[in-house]
VOGU-3710 file (C-alpha; in Angstrom, 3 decimals, decimal comma):
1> xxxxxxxxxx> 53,784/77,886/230,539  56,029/81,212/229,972  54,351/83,803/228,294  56,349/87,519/227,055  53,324/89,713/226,972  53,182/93,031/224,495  50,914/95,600/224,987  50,195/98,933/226,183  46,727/100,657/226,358  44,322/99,264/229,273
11> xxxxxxxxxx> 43,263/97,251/227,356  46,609/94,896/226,825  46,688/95,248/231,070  43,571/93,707/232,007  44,363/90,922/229,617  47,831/90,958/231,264  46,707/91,194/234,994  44,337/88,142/233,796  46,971/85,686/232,736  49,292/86,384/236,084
21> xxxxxxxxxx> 46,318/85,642/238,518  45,825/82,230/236,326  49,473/81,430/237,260  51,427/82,112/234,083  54,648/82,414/234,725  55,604/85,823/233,067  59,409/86,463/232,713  58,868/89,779/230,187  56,572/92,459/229,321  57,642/94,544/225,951
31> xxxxxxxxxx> 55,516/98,139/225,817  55,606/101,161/224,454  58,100/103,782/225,068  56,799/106,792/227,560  55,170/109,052/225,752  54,359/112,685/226,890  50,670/113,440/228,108  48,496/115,174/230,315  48,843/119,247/230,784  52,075/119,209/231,647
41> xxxxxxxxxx> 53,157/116,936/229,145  55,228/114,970/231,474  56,291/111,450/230,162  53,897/108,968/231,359  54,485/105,426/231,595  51,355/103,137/229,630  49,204/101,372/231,951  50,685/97,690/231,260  54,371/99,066/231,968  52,708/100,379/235,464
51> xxxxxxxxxx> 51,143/97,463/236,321  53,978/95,045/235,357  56,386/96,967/237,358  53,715/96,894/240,282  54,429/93,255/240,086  58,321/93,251/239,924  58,044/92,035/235,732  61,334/93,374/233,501  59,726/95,575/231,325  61,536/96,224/227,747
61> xxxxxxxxxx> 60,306/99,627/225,525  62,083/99,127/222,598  61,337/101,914/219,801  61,190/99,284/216,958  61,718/95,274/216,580  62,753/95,888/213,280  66,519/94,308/212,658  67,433/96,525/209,272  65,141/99,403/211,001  65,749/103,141/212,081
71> xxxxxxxxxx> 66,670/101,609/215,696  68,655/98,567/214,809  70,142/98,791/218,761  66,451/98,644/220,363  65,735/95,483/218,028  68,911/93,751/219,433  68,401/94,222/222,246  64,599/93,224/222,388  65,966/90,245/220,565  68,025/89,281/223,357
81> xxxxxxxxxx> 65,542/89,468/225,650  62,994/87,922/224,169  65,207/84,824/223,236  66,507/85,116/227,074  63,049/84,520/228,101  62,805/81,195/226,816  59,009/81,726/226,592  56,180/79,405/224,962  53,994/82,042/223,997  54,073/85,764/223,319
91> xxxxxxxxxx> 50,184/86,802/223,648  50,072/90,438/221,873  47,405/92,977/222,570  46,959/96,622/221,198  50,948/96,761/221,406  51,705/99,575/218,409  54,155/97,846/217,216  54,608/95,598/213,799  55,933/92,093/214,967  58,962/91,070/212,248
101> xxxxxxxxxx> 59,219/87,565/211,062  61,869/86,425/213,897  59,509/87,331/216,522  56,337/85,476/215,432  58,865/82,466/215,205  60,699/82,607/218,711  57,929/81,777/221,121  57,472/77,679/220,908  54,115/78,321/220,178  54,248/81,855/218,228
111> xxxxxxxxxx> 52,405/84,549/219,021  48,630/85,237/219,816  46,616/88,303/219,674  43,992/89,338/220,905  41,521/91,284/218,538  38,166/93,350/219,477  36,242/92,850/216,507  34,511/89,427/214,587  37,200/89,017/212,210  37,222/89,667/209,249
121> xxxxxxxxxx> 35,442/92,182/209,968  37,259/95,392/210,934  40,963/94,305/210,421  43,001/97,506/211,877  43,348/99,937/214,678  40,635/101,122/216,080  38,084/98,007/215,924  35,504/98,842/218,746  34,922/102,900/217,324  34,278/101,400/214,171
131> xxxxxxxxxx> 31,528/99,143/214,618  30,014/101,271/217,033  30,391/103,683/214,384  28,783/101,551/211,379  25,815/100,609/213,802  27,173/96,910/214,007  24,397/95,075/216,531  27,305/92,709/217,342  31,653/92,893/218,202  33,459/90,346/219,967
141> xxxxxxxxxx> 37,010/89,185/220,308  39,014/86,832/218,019  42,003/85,062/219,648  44,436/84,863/216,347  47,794/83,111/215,370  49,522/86,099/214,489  51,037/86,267/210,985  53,280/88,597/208,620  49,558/90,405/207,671  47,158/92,686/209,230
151> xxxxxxxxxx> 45,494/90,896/211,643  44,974/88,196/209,020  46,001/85,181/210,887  44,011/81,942/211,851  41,286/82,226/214,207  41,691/80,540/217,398  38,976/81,033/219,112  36,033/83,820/218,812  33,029/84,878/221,391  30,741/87,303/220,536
161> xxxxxxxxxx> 28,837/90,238/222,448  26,109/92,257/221,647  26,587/96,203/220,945  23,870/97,628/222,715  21,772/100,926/221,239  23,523/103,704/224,454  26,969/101,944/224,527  29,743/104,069/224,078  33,576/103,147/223,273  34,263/103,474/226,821
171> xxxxxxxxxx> 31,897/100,919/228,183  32,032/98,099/225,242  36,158/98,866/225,631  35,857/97,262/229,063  33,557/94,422/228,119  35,730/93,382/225,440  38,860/93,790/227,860  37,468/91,173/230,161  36,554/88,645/227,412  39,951/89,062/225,801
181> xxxxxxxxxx> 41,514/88,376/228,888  38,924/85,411/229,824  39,446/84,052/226,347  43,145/84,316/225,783  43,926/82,457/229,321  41,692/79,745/227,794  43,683/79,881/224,135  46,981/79,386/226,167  45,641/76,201/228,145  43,881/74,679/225,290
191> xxxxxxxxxx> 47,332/75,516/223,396  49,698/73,833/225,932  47,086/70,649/225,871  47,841/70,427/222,069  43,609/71,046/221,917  44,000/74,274/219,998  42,160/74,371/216,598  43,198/76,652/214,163  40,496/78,155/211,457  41,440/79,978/208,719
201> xxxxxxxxxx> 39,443/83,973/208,211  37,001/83,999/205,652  37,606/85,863/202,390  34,260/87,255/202,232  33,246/90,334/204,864  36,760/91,567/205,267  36,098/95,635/206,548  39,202/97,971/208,164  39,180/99,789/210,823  41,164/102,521/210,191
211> xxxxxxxxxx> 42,896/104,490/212,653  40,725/107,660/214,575  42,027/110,632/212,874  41,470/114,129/214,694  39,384/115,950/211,176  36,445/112,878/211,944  36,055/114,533/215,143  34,440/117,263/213,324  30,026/117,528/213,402  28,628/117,868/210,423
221> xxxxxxxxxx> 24,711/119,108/211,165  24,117/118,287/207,736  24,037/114,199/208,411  21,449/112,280/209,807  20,712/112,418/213,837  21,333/108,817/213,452  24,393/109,357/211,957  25,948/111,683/214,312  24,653/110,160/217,313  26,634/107,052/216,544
231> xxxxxxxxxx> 29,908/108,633/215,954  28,894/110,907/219,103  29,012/107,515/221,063  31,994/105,939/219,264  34,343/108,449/219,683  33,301/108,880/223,638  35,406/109,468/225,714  38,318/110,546/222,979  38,472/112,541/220,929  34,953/113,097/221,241
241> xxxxxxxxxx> 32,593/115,110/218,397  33,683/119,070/218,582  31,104/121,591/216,973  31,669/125,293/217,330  29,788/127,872/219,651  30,378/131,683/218,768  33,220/130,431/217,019  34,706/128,039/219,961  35,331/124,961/219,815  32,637/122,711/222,010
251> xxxxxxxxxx> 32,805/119,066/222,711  29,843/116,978/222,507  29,740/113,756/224,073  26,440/112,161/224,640  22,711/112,789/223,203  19,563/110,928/222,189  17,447/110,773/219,531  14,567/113,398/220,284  11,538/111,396/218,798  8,552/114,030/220,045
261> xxxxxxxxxx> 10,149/117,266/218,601  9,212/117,346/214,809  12,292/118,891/212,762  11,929/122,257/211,862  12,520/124,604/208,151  15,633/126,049/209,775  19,176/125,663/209,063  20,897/122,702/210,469  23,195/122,891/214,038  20,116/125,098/215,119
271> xxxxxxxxxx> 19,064/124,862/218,549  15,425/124,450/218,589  15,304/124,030/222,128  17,377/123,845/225,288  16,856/122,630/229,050  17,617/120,160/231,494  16,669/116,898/229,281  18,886/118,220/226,385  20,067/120,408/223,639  17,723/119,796/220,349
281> xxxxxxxxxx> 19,430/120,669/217,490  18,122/120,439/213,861  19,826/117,966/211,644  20,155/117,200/208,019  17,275/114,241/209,429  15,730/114,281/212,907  16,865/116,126/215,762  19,232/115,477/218,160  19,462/116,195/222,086  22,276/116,720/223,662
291> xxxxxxxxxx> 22,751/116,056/226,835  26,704/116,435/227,859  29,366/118,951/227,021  32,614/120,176/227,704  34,034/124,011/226,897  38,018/123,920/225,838  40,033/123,588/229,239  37,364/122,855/231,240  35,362/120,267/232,523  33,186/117,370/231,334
301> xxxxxxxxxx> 29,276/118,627/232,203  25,505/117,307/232,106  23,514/119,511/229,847  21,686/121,024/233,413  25,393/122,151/234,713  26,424/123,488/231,796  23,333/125,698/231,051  23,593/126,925/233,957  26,635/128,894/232,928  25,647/129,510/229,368
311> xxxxxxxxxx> 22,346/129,896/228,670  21,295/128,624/224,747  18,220/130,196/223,843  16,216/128,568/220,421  18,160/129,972/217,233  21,354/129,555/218,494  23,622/128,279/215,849  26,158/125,155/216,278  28,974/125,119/214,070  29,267/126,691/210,719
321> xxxxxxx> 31,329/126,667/207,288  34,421/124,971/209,594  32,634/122,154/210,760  31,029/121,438/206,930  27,375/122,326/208,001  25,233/124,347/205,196  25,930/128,089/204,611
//
């Protein structure tokens, strides 16, 4: 079987370094263009362009696929490349880029995706912050026929895993890597055996995952602990939760649910009490501990380290008017 691969994240690679070990012959790899990252802003190649050029795979980074698009010359020549490639299958994961019609119909056996989420449920971009976000006790992946819609293709196969109550996007991100990759080789070889069953999404349960933006990022004391703990651990490690602290920025990555302290008749993003099992702050319901931080520019610390350098003495105020807790 030939398979063109598109992806880009770490995700897409795992799945990719998965289907060379289980001998698919590979004769393309489309991926994002380099983008600029890191403090220098240098252009960085994505992990699945590194990895296929680590294995001698032609790599193609076209800006769009789209024909009648703003770069008609990158579709062409994607379109000659992919044709070139003679392949069976194009297996698509977290690529960022829409497929057109005359893609999904090249490959003898179109294209198949592979999605982090139950589908329906949480259609979109960012699947695994969302559920983590909603408090979903479940995710999974969902091997789909791709289609003309978002992520609303046939299901091909689907395995579920549980969300457990400290999992961040970080660690379910690498769970869900390895079953994608596990369950797409097992898509293609059921696929080339003509045992591939195809089931149609449900109507009913359809959510959307919409895309991370940088304002969500933002702690609101106001909510419940439950609330924020949740997004604390869905959008860890990026972008993170930022309060303020004298008026800078602070990132807040992990906490816990402080069960023993009883909230207090102060104003919420108040630090009730602070030492080497967390930072308890007052929210709009419970209080919360946290328990790592990071100042802008430097680095990642346990709540011990970083109180070491700045002391937080009970009354201390998180956030403010900015970050839409009470005045």
């Amino acid at each position: 079987m030939r398979v063109i691969f598109a992806g880009t994240p770490e995700f897409a690679r795992v799945a990719l370094a998965q289907l060379h070990s289980a001998g698919f012959e590979i004769p393309l790899v489309l991926t994002q263009p380099d983008r600029p990252a890191g403090r220098g802003m240098k252009l960085q190649a994505s992990a699945v362009k590194q990895w296929a050029q680590s294995q001698s795979i032609a790599v193609a980074q076209p800006r769009s696929l789209r024909l009648d698009g703003k770069y008609p010359e990158d579709a062409a020549a994607a379109r000659a490349a992919i044709e070139a490639a003679q392949a069976d299958v194009m297996v698509v994961a977290a690529y960022g880029l829409i497929l057109p019609q005359w893609v999904l119909d090249t490959p003898r056996l179109g294209c198949l995706n592979i999605h982090a989420s139950l589908l329906p449920r949480w259609r979109g971009a960012a699947p695994i912050h969302r559920a983590i976000e909603a408090g979903d006790s479940q995710t999974g992946v969902t091997i789909m026929q791709m289609d003309a819609g978002l992520d609303t293709g046939d299901m091909l196969l689907v395995e579920s895993l549980a969300i457990n109550a400290t999992d961040t996007t970080g660690q379910l991100h690498d769970r869900l890597a390895a079953l994608g990759a596990d369950l797409v080789v097992q898509a293609i070889k059921l696929a080339g055996a003509g045992a591939l069953t195809a089931k149609a999404q449900p109507e009913a349960g359809v959510t959307y995952a919409s895309k991370i933006d940088k304002a969500e990022a933002q702690i609101d004391w106001r909510e419940p602990a439950t609330v924020i703990a949740r997004r604390m651990r869905a959008f860890n490690p990026t972008p993170g939760t930022v309060t303020t602290l004298d008026g800078t920025p602070l990132k807040l990555f992990c906490s816990v649910i402080d069960s023993c302290l009883r909230p207090s008749a102060v104003r919420e993003g108040t630090i009730l009490l602070a030492d080497e099992a967390g930072i308890a702050v007052q929210c709009g319901d419970g209080v919360l501990r946290v328990t790592e931080l990071q100042r802008t520019g430097g680095k990642r610390l346990p709540v011990a380290e970083f109180l070491r350098g700045t002391p937080l003495p009970p009354g201390t105020l998180l956030g403010g008017a900015a970050d839409g807790a009470a005045a």
